[in-house]
Structures are given as C-alpha cells and as structure tokens.
C-alpha positions as CSV (number, residue, x, y, z in Angstrom):
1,X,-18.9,-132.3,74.4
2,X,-19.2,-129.2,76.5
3,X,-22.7,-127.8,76.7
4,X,-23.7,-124.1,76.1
5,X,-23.2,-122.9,80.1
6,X,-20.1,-124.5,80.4
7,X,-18.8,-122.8,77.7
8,X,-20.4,-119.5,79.1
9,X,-18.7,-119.9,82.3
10,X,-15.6,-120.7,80.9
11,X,-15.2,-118.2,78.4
12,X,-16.7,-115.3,81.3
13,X,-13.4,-116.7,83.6
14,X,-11.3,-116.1,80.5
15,X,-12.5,-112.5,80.1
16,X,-12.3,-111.9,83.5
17,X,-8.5,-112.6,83.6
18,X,-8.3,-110.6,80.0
19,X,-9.2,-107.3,81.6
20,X,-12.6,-107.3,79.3
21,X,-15.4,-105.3,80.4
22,X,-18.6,-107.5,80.8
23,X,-17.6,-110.7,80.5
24,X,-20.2,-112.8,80.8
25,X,-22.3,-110.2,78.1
26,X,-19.5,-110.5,75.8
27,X,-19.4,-114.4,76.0
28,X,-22.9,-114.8,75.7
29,X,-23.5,-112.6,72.6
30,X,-20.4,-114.3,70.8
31,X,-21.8,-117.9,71.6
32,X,-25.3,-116.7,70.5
33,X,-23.8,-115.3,67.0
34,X,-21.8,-119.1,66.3
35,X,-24.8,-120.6,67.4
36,X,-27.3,-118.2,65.1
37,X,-29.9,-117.6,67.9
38,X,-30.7,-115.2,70.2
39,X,-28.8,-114.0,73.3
40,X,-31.9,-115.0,75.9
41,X,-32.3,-118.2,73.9
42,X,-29.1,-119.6,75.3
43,X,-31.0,-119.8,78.6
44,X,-33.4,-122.3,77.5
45,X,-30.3,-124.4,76.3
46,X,-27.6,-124.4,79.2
47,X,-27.6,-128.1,78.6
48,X,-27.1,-128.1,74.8
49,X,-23.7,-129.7,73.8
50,X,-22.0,-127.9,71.3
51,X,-21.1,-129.2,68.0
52,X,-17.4,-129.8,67.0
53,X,-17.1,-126.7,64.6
54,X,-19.2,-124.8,66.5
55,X,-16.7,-124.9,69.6
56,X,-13.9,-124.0,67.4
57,X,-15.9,-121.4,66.2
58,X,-16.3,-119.9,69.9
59,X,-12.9,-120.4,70.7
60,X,-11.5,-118.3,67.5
61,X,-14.1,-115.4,68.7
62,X,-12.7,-115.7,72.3
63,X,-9.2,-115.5,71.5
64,X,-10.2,-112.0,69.1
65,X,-11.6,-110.8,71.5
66,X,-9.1,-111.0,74.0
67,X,-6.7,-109.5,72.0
68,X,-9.4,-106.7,72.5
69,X,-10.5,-106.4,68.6
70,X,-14.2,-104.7,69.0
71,X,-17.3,-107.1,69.6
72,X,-19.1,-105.1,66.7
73,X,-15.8,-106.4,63.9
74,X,-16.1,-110.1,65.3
75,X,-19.6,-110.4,64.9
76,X,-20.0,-107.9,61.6
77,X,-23.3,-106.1,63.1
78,X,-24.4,-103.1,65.3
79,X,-28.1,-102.2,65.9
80,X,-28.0,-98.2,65.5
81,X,-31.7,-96.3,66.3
82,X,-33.1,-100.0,65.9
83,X,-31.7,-100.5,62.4
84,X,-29.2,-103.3,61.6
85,X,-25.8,-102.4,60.1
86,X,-22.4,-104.1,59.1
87,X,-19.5,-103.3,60.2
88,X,-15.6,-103.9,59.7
89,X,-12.6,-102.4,60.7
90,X,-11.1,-99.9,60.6
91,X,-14.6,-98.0,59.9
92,X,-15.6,-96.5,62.8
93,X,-18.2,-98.6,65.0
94,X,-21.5,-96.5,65.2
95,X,-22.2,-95.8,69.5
96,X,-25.6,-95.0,71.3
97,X,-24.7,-91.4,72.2
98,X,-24.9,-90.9,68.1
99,X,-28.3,-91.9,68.3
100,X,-29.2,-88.6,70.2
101,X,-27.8,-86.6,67.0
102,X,-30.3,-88.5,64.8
103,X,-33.5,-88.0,68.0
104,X,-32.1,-84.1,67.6
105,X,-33.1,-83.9,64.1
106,X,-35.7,-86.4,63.7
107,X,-37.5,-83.8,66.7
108,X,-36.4,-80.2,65.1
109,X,-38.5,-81.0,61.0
110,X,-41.7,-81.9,60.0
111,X,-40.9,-85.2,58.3
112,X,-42.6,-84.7,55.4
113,X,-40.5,-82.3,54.3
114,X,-38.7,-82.3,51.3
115,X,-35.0,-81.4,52.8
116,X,-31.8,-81.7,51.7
117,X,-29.3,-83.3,54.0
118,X,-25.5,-83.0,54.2
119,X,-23.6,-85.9,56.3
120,X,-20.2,-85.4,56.7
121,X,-17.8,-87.8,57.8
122,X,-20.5,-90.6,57.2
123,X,-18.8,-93.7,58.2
124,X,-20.9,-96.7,58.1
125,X,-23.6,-94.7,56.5
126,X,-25.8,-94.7,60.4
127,X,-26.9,-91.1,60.7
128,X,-28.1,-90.5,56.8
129,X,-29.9,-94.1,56.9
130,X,-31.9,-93.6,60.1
131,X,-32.7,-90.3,59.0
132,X,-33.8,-91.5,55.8
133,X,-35.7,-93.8,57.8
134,X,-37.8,-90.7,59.3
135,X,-37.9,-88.2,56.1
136,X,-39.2,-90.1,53.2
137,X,-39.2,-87.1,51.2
138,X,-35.8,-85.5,51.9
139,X,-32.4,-86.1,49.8
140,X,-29.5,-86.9,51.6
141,X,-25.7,-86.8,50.3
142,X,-23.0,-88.0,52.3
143,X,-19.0,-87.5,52.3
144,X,-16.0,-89.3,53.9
145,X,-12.5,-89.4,52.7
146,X,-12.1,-92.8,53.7
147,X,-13.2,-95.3,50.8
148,X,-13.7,-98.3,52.7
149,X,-16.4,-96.6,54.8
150,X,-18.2,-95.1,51.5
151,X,-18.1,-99.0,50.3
152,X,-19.2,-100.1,53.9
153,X,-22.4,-97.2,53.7
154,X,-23.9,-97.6,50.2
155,X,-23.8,-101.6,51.3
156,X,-25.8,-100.4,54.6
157,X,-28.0,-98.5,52.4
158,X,-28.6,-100.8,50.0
159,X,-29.4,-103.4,53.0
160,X,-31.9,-101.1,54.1
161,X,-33.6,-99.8,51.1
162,X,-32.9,-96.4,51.0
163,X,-29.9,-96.6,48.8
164,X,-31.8,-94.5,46.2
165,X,-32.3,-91.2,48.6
166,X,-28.6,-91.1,49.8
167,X,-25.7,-89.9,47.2
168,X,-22.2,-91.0,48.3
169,X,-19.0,-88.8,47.5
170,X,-15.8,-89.7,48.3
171,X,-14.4,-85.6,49.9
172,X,-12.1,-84.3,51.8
173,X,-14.0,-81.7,53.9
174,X,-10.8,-79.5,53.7
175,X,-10.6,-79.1,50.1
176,X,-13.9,-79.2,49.4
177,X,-14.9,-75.7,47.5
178,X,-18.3,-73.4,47.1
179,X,-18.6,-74.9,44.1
180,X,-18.0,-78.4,44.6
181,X,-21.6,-79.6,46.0
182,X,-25.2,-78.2,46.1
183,X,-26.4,-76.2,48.7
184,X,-28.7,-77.8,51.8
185,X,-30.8,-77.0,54.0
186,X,-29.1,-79.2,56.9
187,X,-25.6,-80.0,57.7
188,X,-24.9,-82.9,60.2
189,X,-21.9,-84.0,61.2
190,X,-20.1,-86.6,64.3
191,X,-16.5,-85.2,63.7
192,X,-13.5,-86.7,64.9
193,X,-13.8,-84.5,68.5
194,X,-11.0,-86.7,70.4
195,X,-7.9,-84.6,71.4
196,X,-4.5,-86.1,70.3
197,X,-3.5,-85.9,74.5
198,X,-7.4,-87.6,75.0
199,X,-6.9,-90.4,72.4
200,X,-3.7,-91.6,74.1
201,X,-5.8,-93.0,77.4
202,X,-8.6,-94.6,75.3
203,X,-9.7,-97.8,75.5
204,X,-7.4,-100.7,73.5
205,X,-10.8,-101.7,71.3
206,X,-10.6,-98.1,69.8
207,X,-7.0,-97.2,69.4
208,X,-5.6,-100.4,68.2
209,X,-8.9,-101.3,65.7
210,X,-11.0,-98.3,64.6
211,X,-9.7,-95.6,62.6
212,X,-7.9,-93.0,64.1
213,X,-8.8,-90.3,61.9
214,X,-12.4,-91.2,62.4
215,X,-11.7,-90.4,66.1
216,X,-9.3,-87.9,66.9
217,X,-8.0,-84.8,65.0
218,X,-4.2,-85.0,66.3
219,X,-5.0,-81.7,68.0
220,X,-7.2,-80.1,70.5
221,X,-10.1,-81.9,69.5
222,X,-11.8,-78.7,67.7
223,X,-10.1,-78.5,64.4
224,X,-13.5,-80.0,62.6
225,X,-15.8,-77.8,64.3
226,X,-14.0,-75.2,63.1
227,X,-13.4,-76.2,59.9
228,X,-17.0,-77.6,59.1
229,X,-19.2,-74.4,60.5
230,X,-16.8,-72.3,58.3
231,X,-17.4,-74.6,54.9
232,X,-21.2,-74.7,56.0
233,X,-21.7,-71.1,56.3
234,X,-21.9,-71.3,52.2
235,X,-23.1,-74.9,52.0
236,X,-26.3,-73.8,53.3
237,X,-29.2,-72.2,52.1
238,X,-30.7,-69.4,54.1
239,X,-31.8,-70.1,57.8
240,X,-30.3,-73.9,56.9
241,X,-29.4,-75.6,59.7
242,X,-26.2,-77.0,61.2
243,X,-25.9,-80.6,63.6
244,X,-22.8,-81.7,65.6
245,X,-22.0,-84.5,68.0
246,X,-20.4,-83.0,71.1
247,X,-17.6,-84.7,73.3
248,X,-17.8,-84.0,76.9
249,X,-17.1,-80.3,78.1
250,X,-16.7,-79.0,73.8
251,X,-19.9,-77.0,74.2
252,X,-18.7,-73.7,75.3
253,X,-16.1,-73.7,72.4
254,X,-17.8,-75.2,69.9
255,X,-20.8,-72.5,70.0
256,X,-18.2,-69.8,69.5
257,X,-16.8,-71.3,66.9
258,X,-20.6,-71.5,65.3
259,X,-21.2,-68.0,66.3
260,X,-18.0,-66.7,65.2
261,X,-19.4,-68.2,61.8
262,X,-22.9,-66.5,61.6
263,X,-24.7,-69.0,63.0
264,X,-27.6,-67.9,66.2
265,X,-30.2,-70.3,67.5
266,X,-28.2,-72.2,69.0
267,X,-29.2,-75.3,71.1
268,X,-28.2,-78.2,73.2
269,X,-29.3,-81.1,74.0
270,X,-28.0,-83.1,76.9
271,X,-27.4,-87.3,76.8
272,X,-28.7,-89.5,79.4
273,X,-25.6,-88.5,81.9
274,X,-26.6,-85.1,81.5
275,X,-23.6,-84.4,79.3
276,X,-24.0,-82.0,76.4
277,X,-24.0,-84.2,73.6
278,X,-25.8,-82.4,70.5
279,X,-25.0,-78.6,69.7
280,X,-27.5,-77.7,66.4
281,X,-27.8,-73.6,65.0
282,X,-29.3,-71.4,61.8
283,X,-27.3,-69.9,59.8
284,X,-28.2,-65.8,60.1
C-alpha cells in the first residue's frame, strides 16, 4: 500500500500540474482530514501505509479539489478568530482579513457592555459568534437573505454555545423598513464589495463555488455601502456605531457615502498589507 509521504508527493505533483496554489499545503491538510489527525502529525508517519478506504478517500478529495471546489467545502471547517465553524457551499467561506472587522470592534467597547449588535449579511454566522465570544452581555441579531446561510449560522451558533444571544432573520436589507427591527447601538457589516468588472478575474475557487451575491453587487462594488449607511442612519440609536469590511482602494468612497449619511468619526484601520480594510463612524 502507499505510505502517507508517497501519497503527499504524489498528490503535491498532481496540484502542481492543476494550476493549485500551495500544493503540497493543500495535499497535506486533505490527507490529515481522511486520516483524522493533525497536519504536523503526518510528519511523524511518512512511513504509514494507508488503508484501502482511506486512499480512496484521498483520491475523491484530490480529484475536488482539482476541479478547484474550495478546501474549506471539501473538508466542511474553517477556523475564524480561533473558533471552529462549518461550512458548505455556496455560503460564503469566512477569510482572515474579516478577522480585522471583528479585532476593530472587539478594541472600540468595553466588553461588558450590554450592546446591541446588528450583522448584516451574516453568512456562516463568523462575525456575530466571535463577537459574542468577547461581549457576554450584548444581544446580537443577524440578517441574510440567503436561507441556507441562516441554517448554516444558527448551526455555528449552536456549535458554539452562544446560540441563545444571536437572533436570526431571514431580510432583505433593501426592503427592510424603520419599522421592521429594533434599533442598535452597532451596525456591522462585510457587504458584497466585489465590482461586477472585478469579479470576472477572480480566482475559479470563488466564482464557480461561493455565492455570488455574497461577493459582488453586479455593479461598482458600492451599491451596499450605500444602501446600508442610509437604512442605518435610523437603525441606530444616538451616537450608535457603524462597521464595514473595505476592499482595496473603497475607502475614499465609502466615507462619503457614510458622511453623506450623517455619520462623523470616522476611522480606518489598515490590514497587515497596509491596505485599508475596516472603515467604522457615529452616527451625528
């Protein structure tokens, strides 16, 4: 039978020829998942044959994967701010750079404060649950129009035992009316920000697997921003709060858009690259 490092150096050769990034990481985490052990612990068992159904296994995995289908979908997991969450597709697969959003707002309240939180567009549930994480006190509601990701969340939630702090409402940010939910003292949001020209030259894992709507707004990449800071102006209390995720170069025109809407205060933080990734304001 072939032993744990042959199969690692097969399957990194098949990559390689596949066009997939990281080979060798890719192979090793999919053998580690069949084989339900750690990554590093394939090192101490390069000579390991693998069993019969656990090399078909692997080879099912490979072939997904080099059709490009996500690592995250083939597995079913992500780590997000340390916490462990399923995922499927087509719900969108939670990335590091959202992790600064959550550091953002983790950093800006005292966390015991009793706040009331507004996710919108929650997707696998990521942001609300690590904040929930951080505020044991605060409320937190969430909205998303897609159904399979509010299914996808309260399982997250529920996986992480905060299930009872997070309400989940299936909304259309566009329709939704003064009068449909409470007000809050923050609004956070990772809005679809890819532009329809943009989305065309992403990667194969995102525009063939992941939602599209969860990605890109079929337009400039702003309609959200727009749309959300306008809808938040009355979803917030007084001096409440408002958190987006930033793609590259949006800052300039999404603090217009949040000034244009009452908000002042308004912050930045920058991502490891030194890329403005997290735009926050009060509304005045």
């Amino acid at each position: 039978m072939m032993t744990v490092l042959e199969s690692i150096k097969l399957s990194t050769e098949f990559f390689e020829k596949k066009g997939i990034e990281s080979p060798r990481v890719n192979a090793e985490i999919l053998l580690a998942h069949v084989m339900k052990c750690k990554r590093l612990e394939l090192y101490l068992a390069f000579d390991k044959p693998l069993k019969e159904e656990e090399l078909n296994q692997y080879r099912e995995y490979l072939k997904r994967r080099s059709r490009f289908e996500p690592l995250q979908y083939i597995v079913g997991e992500v780590e997000f701010y340390g916490i462990p969450f399923k995922v499927k597709p087509p719900v969108l697969i939670p990335r590091p750079e959202t992790e600064i959003l959550v550091e953002t707002i983790i950093n800006s309240f005292d966390k015991d404060n009793t706040l009331k939180f507004l996710d919108i567009g929650t997707g696998t549930g990521n942001i609300v649950i690590a904040l929930s994480k951080s505020f044991p006190n605060a409320l937190f509601t969430s909205i998303d129009i897609n159904e399979q990701a509010l299914e996808l969340a309260q399982s997250n939630a529920g996986m992480n035992s905060v299930a009872d702090r997070i309400k989940f409402i299936k909304q259309d940010i566009n329709s939704l009316e003064n009068n449909n939910l409470e007000h809050f003292d923050v609004v956070i949001s990772n809005p679809p920000y890819v532009s329809l020209d943009e989305y065309e030259t992403l990667q194969p894992e995102i525009t063939r697997f992941e939602d599209s709507k969860a990605v890109t707004d079929n337009g400039d990449g702003l309609r959200f921003y727009r749309t959300i800071s306008e809808k938040s102006s009355y979803l917030l209390e007084k001096k409440g709060h408002l958190f987006f995720e930033l793609g590259k170069g949006q800052y300039a025109n999404v603090k217009d858009i949040m000034c244009l809407n009452g908000f002042d205060q308004i912050q930045i933080t920058k991502d490891y690259l030194n890329i403005e990734r997290v735009i926050s304001g009060v509304k005045n």
